[in-house]
Backbone as JSON, one array per atom type, in Angstrom:
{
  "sequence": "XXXXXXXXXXXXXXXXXXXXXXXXXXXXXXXXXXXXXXXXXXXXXXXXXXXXXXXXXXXXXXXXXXXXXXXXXXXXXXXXXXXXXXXXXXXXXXXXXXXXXXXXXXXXXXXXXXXX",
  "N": [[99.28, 163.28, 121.95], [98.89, 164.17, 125.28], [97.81, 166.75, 127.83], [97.25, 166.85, 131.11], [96.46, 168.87, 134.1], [95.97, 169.69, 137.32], [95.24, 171.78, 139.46], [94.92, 171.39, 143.21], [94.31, 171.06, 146.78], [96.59, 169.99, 149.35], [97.47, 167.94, 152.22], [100.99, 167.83, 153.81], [102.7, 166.01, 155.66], [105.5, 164.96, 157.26], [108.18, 162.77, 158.65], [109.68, 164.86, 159.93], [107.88, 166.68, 160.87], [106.19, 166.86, 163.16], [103.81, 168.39, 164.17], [100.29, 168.65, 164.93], [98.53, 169.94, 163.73], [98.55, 170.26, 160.57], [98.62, 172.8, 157.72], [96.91, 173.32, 155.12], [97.98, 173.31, 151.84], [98.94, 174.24, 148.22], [99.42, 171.69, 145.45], [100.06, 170.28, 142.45], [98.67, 168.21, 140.26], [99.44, 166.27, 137.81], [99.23, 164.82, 134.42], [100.87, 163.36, 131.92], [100.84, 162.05, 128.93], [102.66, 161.67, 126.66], [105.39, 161.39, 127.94], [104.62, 159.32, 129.83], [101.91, 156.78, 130.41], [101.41, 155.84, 132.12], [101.86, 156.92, 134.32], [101.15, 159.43, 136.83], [101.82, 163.06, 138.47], [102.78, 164.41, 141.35], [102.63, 167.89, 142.28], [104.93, 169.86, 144.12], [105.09, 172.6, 146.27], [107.73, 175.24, 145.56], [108.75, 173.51, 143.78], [109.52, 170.54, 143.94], [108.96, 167.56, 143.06], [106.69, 164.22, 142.94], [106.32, 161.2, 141.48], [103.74, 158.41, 140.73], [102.59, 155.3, 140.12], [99.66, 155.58, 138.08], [97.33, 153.18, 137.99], [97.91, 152.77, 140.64], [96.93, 155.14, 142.45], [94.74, 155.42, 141.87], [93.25, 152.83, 142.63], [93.93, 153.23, 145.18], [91.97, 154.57, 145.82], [89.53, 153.51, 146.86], [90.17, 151.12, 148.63], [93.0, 149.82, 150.9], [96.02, 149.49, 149.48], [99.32, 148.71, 147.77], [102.5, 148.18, 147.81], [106.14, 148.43, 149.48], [107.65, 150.83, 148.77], [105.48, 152.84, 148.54], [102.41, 153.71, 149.73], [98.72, 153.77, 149.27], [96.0, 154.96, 150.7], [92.17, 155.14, 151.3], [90.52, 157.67, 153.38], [88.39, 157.71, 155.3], [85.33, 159.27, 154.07], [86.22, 161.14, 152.65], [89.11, 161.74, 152.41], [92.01, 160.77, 150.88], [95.31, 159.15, 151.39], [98.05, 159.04, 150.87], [101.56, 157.35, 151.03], [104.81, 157.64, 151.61], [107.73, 156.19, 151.69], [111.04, 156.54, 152.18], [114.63, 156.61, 151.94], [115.12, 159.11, 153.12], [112.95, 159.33, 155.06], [109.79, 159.68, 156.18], [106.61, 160.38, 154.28], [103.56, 161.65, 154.17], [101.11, 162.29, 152.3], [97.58, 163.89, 152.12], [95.18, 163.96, 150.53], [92.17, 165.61, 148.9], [89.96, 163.37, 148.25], [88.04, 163.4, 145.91], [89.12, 165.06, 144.41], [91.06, 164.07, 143.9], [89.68, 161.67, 142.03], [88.57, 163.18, 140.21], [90.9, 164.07, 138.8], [91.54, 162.0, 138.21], [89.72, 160.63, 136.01], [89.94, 162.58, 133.94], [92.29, 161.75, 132.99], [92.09, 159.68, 132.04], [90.23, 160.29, 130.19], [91.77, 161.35, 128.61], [93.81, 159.93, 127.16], [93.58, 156.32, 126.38], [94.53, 153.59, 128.85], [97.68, 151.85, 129.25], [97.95, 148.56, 128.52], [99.29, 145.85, 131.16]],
  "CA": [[99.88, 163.68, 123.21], [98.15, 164.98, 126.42], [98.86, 166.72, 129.1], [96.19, 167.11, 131.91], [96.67, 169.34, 134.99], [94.97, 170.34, 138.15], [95.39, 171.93, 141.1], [94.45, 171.11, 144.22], [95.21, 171.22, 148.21], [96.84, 169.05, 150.3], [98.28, 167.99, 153.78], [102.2, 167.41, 153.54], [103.27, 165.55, 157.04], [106.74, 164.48, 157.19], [108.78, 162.49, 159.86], [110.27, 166.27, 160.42], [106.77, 167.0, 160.94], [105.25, 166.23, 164.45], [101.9, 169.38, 164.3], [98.76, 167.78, 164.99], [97.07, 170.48, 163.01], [98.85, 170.43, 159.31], [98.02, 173.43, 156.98], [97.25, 172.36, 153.39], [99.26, 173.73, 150.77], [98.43, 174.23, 146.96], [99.51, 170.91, 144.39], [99.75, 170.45, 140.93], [98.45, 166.71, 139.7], [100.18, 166.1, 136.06], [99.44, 163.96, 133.9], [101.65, 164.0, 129.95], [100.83, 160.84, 128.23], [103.86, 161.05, 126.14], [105.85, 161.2, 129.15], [104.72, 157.83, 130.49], [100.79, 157.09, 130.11], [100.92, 155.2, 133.15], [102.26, 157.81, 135.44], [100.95, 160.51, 136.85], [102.67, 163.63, 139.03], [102.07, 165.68, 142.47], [104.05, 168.56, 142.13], [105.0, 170.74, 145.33], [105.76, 174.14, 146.39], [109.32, 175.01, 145.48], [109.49, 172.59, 142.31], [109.24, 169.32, 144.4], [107.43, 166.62, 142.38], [107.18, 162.55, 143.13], [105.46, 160.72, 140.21], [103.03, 157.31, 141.11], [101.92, 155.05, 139.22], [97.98, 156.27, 137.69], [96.23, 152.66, 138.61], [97.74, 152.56, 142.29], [96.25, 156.29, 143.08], [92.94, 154.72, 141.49], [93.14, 151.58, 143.9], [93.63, 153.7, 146.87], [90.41, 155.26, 146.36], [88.4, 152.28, 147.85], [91.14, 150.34, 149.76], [94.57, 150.26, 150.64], [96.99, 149.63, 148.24], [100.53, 149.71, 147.31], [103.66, 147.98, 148.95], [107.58, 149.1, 149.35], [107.66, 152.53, 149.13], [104.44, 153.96, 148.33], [100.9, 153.12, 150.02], [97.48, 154.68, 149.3], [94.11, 154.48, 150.99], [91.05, 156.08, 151.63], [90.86, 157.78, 154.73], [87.06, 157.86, 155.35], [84.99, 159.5, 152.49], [86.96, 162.89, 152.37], [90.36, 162.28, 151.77], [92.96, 159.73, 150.86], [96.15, 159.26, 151.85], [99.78, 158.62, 150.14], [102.29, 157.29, 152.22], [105.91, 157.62, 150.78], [109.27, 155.78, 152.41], [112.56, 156.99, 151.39], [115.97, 156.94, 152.37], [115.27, 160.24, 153.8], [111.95, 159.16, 155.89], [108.53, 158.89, 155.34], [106.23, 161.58, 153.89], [102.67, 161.34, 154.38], [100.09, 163.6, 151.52], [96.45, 163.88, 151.8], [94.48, 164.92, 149.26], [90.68, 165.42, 148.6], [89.14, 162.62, 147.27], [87.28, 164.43, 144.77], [89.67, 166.12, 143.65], [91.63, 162.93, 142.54], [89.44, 161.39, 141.7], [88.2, 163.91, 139.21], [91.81, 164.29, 137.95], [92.65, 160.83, 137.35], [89.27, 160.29, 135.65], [90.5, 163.69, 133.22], [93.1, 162.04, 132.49], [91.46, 158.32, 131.41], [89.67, 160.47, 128.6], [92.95, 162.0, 127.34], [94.14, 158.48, 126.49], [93.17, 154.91, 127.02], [95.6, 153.06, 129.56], [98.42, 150.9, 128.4], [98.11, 147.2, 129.22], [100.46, 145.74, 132.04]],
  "C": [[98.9, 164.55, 123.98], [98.34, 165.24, 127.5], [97.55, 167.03, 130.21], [96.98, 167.82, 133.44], [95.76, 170.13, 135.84], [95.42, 170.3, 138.74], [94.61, 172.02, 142.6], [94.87, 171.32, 145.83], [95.24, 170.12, 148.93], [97.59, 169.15, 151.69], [99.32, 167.21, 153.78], [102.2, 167.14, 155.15], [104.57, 164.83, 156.49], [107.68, 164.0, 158.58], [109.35, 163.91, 160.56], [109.06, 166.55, 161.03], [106.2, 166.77, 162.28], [104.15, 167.33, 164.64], [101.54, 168.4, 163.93], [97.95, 168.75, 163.7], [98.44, 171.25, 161.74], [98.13, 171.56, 158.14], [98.07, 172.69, 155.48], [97.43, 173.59, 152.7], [98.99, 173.48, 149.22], [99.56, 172.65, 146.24], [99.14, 171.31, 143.51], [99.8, 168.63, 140.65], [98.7, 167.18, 138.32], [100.15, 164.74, 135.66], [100.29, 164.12, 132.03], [101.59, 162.58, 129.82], [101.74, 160.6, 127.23], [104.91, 161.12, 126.76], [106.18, 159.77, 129.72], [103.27, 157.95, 130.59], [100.63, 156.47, 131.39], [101.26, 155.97, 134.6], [101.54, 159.02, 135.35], [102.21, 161.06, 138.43], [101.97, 163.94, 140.11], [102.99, 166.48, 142.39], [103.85, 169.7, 143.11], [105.09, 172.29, 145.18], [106.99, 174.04, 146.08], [110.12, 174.34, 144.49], [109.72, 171.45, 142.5], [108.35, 168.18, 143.48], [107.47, 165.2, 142.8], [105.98, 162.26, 142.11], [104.95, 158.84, 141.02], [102.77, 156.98, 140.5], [100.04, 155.03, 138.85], [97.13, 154.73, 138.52], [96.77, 152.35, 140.29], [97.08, 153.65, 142.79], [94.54, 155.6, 142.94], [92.37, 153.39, 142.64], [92.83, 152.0, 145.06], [92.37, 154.24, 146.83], [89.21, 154.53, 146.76], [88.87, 151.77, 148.43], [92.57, 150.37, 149.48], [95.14, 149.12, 149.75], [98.55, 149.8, 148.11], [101.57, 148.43, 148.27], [105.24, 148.63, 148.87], [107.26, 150.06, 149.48], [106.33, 153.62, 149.47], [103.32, 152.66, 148.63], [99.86, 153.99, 149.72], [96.53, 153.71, 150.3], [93.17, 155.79, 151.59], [90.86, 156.32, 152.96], [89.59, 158.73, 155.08], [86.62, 158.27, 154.16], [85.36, 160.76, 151.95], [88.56, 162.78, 151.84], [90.86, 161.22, 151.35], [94.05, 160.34, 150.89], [97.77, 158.45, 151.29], [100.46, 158.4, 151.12], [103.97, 156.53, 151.63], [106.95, 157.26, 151.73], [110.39, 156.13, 151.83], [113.86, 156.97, 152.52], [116.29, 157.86, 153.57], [114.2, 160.36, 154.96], [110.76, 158.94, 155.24], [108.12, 160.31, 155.24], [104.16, 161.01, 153.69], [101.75, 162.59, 152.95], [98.74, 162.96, 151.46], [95.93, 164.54, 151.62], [93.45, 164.37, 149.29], [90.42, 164.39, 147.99], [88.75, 162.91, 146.05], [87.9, 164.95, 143.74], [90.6, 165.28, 142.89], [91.02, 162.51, 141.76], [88.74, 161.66, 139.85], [89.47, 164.16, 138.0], [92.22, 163.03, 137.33], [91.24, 160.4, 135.86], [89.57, 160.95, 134.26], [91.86, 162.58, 132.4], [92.99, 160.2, 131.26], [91.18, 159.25, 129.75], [90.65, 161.23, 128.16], [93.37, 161.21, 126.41], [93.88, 157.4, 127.1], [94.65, 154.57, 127.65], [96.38, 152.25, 128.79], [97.95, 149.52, 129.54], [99.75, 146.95, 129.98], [101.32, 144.68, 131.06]]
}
C-alpha cells in the first residue's frame, strides 16, 4: 500500500465565477493505491475533493482528452486544464504542469498500473 501526496496551486473557475483574474489557491493531489490504483484525488480548501481517473490526467498532458463529465488538456506549456460538468455546473481547475506531472509520475513508482 501507498499513499503519495503533494501539494500544489491552482485556479478554481466556476460557472459562479465570472473574474477574469482568478487567484490560485493551495491543492492536495492524492494518490492511495489501496484505495483504487487507478484513481487519483484533488483535494480543495474546506475538505472538497473530486477523484479522476490517473491515465486521463496523464493524457491531458499532451492533448485533450476525456468525454462526459470530465475533460483535460494542455493549455500551452504551463498549465493544464480540468474541465468538470455536473448537475450543479461546470468547474474549470488549472494546475501547473509540472507539478502534475511530477505527481502522477510519484505515484507510477509507488505501484505499477492495473490493466484496463
Amino acid at each position: 500500500m501507498s499513499v503519495v501526496e503533494q501539494y500544489a496551486r491552482a485556479r478554481i473557475v466556476t460557472d459562479a465565477d465570472v473574474q477574469e483574474d482568478q487567484a490560485t489557491i493551495p491543492v492536495v493531489l492524492r494518490y492511495d493505491s489501496a484505495a483504487d490504483p487507478r484513481v487519483v484525488s484533488i483535494g480543495l480548501p474546506g475538505g472538497q475533493a473530486r477523484s479522476f481517473p490517473r491515465d486521463l490526467l496523464e493524457r491531458g498532458l499532451r492533448a485533450p482528452t476525456g468525454t462526459g463529465e470530465v475533460r483535460v488538456w494542455p493549455c500551452g506549456r504551463v498549465q493544464t486544464v480540468i474541465e468538470v460538468h455536473s448537475a450543479q455546473g461546470a468547474s474549470v481547475v488549472q494546475i501547473e504542469s509540472k507539478a502534475l506531472l511530477r505527481f502522477l509520475r510519484r505515484t507510477y513508482m509507488a505501484v505499477e498500473p492495473v490493466p484496463h
